[in-house]
C-alpha positions as CSV (number, residue, x, y, z in Angstrom):
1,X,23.1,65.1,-68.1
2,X,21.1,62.3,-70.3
3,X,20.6,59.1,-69.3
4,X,23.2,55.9,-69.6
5,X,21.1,53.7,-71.5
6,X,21.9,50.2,-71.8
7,X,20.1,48.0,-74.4
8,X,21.1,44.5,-73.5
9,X,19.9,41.4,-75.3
10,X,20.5,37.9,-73.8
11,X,20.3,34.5,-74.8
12,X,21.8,31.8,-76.5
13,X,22.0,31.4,-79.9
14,X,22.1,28.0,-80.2
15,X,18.7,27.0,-78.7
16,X,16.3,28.5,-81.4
17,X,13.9,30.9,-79.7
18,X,16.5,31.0,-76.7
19,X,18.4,33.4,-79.4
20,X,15.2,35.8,-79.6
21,X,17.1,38.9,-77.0
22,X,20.1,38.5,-79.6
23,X,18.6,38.8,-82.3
24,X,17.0,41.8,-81.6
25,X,20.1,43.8,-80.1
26,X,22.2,42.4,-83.7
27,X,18.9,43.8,-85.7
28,X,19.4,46.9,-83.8
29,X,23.0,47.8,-84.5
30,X,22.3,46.6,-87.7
31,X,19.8,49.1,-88.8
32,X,19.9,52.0,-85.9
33,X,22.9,55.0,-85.2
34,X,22.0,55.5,-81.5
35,X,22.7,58.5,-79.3
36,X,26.1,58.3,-77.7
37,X,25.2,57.9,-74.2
38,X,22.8,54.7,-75.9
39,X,24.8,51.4,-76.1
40,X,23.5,48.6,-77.5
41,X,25.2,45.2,-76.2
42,X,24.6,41.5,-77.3
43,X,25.2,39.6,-73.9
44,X,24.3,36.3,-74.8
45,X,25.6,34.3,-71.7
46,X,28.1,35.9,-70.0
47,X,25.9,36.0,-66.8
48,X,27.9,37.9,-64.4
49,X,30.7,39.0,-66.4
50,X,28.0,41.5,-67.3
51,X,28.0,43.3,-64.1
52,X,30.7,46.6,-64.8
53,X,28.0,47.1,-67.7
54,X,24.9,46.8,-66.1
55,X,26.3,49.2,-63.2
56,X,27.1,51.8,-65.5
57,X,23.5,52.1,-66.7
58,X,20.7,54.7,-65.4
59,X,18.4,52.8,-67.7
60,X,18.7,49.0,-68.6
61,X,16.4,47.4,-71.5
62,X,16.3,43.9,-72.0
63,X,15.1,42.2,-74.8
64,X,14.9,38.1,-74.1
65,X,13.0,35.2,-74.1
66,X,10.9,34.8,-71.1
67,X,8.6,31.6,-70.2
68,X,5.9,33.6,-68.8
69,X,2.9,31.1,-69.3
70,X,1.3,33.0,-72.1
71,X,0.5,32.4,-75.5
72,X,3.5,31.1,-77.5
73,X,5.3,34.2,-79.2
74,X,3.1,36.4,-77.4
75,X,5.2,39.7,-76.5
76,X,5.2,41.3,-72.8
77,X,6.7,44.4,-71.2
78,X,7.6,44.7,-67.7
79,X,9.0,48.0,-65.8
80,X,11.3,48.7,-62.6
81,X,10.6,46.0,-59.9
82,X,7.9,43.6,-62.2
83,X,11.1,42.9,-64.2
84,X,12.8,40.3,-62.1
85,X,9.8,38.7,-61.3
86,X,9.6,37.6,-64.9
87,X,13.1,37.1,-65.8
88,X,12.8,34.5,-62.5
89,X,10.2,32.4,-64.5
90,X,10.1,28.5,-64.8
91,X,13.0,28.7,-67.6
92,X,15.9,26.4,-67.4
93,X,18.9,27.8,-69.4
94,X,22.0,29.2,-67.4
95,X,22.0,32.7,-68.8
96,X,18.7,33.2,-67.2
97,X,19.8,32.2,-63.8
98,X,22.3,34.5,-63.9
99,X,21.5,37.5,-64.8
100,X,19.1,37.3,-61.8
101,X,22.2,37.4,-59.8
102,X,23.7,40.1,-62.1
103,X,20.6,42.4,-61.0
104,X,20.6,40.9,-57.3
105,X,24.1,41.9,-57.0
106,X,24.0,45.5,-58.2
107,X,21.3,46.3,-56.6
108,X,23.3,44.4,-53.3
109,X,26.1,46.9,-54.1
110,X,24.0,50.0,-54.4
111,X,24.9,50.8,-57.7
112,X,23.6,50.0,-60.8
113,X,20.4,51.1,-62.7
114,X,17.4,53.4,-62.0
115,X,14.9,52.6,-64.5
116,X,14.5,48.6,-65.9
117,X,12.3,48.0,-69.0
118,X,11.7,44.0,-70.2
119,X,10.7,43.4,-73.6
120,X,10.3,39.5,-73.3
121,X,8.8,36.9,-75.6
122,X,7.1,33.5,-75.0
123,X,8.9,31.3,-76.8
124,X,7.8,28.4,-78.8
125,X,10.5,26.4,-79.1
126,X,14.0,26.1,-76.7
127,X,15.2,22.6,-77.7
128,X,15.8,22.6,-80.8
129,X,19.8,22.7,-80.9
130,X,21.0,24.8,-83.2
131,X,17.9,25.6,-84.9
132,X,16.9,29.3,-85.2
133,X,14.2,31.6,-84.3
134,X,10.6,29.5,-85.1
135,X,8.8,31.9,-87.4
136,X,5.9,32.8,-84.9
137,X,9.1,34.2,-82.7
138,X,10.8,35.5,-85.3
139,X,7.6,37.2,-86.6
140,X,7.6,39.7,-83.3
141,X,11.4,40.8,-83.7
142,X,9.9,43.8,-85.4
143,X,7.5,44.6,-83.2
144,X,9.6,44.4,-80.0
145,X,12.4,46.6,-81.6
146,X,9.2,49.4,-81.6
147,X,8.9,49.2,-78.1
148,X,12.5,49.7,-77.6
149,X,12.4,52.2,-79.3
150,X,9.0,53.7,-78.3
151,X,10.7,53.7,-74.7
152,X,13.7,55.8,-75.8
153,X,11.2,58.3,-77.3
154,X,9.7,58.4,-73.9
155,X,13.2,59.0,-72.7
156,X,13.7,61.4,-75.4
157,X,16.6,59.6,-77.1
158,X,15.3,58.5,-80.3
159,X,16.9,56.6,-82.8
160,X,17.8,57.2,-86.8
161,X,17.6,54.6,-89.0
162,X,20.8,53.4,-90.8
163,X,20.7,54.9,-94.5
164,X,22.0,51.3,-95.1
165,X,25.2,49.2,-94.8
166,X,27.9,47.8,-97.3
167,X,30.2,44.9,-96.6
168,X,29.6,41.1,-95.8
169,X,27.5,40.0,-93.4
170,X,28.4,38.6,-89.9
171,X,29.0,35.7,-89.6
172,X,26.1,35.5,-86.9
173,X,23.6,37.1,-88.5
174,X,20.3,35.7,-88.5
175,X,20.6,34.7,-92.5
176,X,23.8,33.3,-93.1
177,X,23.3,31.7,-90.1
178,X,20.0,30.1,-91.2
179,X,22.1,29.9,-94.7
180,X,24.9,27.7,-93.7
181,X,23.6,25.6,-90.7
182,X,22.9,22.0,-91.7
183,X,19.3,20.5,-91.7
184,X,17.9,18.7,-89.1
185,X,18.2,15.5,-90.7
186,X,21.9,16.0,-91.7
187,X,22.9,17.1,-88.0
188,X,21.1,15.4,-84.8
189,X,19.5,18.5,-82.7
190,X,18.3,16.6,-80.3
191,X,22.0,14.5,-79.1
192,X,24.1,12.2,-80.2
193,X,23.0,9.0,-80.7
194,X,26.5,7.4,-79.7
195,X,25.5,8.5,-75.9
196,X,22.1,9.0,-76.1
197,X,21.3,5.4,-77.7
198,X,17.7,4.5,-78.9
199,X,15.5,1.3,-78.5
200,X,18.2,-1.5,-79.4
201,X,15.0,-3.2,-79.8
């Protein structure tokens, strides 16, 4: 029997390069017809509602963004037990905390995946609220989609491309979302200067 393979991207959306996992798993439904043992799930930051999912997996890929002291937008890969070790890094967003627990807890349970596989990015830029991916991030969406799918050639699962797709767009994806959000000088990112006042000064 093949492999369960879960490709889970997490993240938020909302706090530019924070959204990098999404992006990648919406880029891959987008563009990719799977094999049907292969699911491909945005998780964003549902934390330990993701458990059922994550235990029905042989084989978990993540795609996020990691603050592993590198480089800014530099790419990293991480296998089996290194992959905790770097989803634990210094970062401060809820999601990441977690999903630690998510993996703690299934592997607490004795059941959930065999095989992990990280794709992770250092990201540039986290506090920008409601901004999107900066464009040295979004720049490596591409190439960390190949490893993804590089590692479910090694698994022998690979994916077709999607002859292309009709219809409007989503309202979350990457361009309309880019499209339609207002400019940083129309809509503070940073708060809201009713609570956060400046120097009455």
């Amino acid at each position: 029997m093949p492999p369960r393979v879960l490709i889970l991207g997490i993240g938020n959306l909302l706090w530019a390069d924070e959204g990098f996992g999404v992006r990648v798993a919406q880029a891959l439904q987008r563009d990719y017809i799977f094999p049907e043992n292969v699911t491909v799930m945005d998780g964003g930051t549902q934390g330990l509602a993701l458990i059922p999912y994550v235990q029905e997996s042989d084989v978990l890929i993540i795609a996020d963004a990691v603050d592993f002291g590198l480089t800014p937008a530099s790419l990293l890969e991480a296998r089996d037990e290194d992959v905790p070790a770097y989803l634990h890094s210094g970062k401060t967003s809820l999601h990441q905390v977690s999903f630690q627990e998510v993996l703690a807890l299934c592997k607490l349970m004795g059941r959930g995946p065999e095989q992990l596989y990280l794709v992770g990015v250092q990201p540039v830029d986290m506090k920008d609220y409601g901004g999107s991916l900066t464009p040295e991030v979004k720049a490596q969406l591409e190439p960390a989609i190949a490893r993804i799918l590089a590692r479910l050639g090694e698994l022998g699962l690979p994916a077709q491309p999607k002859p292309g797709r009709d219809g409007p767009a989503d309202a979350l994806d990457m361009a309309q979302y880019e499209r339609h959000r207002p400019s940083a000088e129309t809509a503070c990112r940073i708060g809201d200067a009713r609570f956060l006042p400046g120097d009455p000064g």
